[in-house]
C-alpha positions as CSV (number, residue, x, y, z in Angstrom):
1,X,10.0,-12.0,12.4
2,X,8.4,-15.8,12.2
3,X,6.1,-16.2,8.9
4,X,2.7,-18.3,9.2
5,X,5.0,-21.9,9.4
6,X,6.9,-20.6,11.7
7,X,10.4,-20.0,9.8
8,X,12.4,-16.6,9.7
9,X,11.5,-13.8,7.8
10,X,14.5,-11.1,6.5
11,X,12.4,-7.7,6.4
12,X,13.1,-4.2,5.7
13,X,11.5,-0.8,6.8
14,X,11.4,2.3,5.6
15,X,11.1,4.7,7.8
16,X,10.5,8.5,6.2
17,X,12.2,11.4,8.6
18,X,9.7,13.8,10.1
19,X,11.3,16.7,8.1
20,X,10.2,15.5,4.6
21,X,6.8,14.3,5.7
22,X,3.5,16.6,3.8
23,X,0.4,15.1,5.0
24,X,-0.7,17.3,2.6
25,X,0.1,15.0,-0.2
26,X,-2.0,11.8,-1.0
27,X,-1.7,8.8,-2.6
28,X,-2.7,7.9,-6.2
29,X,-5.9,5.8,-6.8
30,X,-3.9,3.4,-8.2
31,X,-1.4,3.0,-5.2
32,X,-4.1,2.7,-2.4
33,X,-5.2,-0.4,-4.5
34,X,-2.1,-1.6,-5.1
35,X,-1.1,-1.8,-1.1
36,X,-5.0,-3.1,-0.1
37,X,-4.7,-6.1,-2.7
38,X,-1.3,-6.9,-0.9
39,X,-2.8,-6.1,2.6
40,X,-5.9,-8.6,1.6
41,X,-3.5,-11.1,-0.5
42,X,-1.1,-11.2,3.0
43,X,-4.7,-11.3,4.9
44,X,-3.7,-8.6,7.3
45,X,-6.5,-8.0,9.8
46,X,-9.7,-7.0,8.9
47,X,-9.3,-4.1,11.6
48,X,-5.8,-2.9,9.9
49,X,-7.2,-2.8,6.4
50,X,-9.8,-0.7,7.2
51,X,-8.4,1.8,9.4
52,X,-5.0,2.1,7.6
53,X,-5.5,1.7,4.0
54,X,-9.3,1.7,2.9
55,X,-10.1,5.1,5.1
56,X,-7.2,6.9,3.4
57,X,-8.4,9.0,0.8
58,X,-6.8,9.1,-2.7
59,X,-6.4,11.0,-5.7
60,X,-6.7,10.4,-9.5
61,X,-3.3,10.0,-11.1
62,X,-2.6,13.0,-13.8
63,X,-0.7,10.3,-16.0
64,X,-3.5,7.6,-17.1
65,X,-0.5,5.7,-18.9
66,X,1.3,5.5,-15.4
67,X,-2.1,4.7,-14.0
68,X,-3.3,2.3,-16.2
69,X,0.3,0.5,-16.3
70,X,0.1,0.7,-12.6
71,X,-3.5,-1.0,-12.5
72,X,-2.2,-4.0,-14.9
73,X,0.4,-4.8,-12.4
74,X,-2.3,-5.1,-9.8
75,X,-4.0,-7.8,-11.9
76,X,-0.9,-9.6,-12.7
């Protein structure tokens, strides 16, 4: 992979296996914001970011410490 100047880029993937996949489960509040202010930060396309991460629905975290420590890494 070439980043924006044109030098190489070492990336990793994650890749889940089918077996352990619930699409039953969704992501925290917290989380979705976390990946769409790295999607906007990276200015991935307007397209992507809106099919892939702001039209996924999430869910309040149980934990507001965990959510709230989550949110202030956001803003850092």
């Amino acid at each position: 992979m070439l980043s924006p100047k044109g030098g190489e880029v070492v990336v990793c993937t994650y890749i889940a296996d089918a077996s352990f996949i619930d699409d039953s489960l969704q992501p925290y509040s917290w989380y979705k914001d976390f990946v769409l202010a790295g999607a906007e930060e990276h200015q991935l396309p307007p397209e992507y970011v809106e099919s892939c991460i702001r039209a996924v629905h999430a869910v309040g975290d149980p934990n507001p410490q965990r959510a709230q420590a989550s949110r202030a890494e956001i803003k850092a």
